[in-house]
N, C-alpha and C positions, 0 to 999 in steps of 0.2 A: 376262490381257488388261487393259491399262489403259481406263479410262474416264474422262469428258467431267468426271464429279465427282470421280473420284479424280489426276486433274492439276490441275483447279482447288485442290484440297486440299493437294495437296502443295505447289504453287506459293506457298498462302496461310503453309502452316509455315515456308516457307524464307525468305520476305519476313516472317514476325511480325506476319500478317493475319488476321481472320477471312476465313475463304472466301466469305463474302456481301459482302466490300469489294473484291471482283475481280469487275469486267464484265466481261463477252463483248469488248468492242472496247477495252476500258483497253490501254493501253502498260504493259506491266509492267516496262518501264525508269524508268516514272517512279511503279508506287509503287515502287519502290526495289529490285529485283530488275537484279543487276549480272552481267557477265557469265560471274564465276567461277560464280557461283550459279546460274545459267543451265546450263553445262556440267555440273556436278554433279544436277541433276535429269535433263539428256540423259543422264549416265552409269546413274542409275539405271532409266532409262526403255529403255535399250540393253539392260539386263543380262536384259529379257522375251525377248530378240532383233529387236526392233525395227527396230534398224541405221539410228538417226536421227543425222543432221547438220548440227552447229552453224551451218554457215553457210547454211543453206537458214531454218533457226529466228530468226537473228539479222536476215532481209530484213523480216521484218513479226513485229513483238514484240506480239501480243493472245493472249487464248488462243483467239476463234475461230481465227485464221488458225496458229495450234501445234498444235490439234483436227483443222483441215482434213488437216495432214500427218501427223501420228497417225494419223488412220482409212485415210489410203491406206495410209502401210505395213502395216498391220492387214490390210488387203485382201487384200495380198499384190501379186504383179506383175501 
């Protein structure tokens, strides 16, 4: 099961961040986190079975608003 701090973390390794220089509401487009990069942490966020999709992630780029859609699919339906 992913978590709130272990996607903040992995977000921070992929962008070359400490995880405490990522807010809740930061655009992670602009500290530097691009789209390839982007896809590549959905892939590995997939492979839990997750069944998350890029273009729903790419509407609002914070990790609140990536967390939000994380926990639903987590939910289940």
């Amino acid at each position: 099961m992913l978590t709130r701090d272990a996607m903040r973390a992995q977000i921070a390794a992929t962008i070359h961040e400490d995880p405490s220089e990522i807010g809740d509401d930061d655009n992670l487009m602009d500290l530097g986190l691009d789209s390839i990069r982007a896809m590549q942490l959905l892939t590995r966020w997939n492979e839990t079975g997750l069944g998350l999709d890029f273009p729903e992630f790419a509407e609002r780029l914070t990790l609140n608003a990536w967390w939000t859609i994380v926990e639903r699919h987590q939910a289940g339906p």
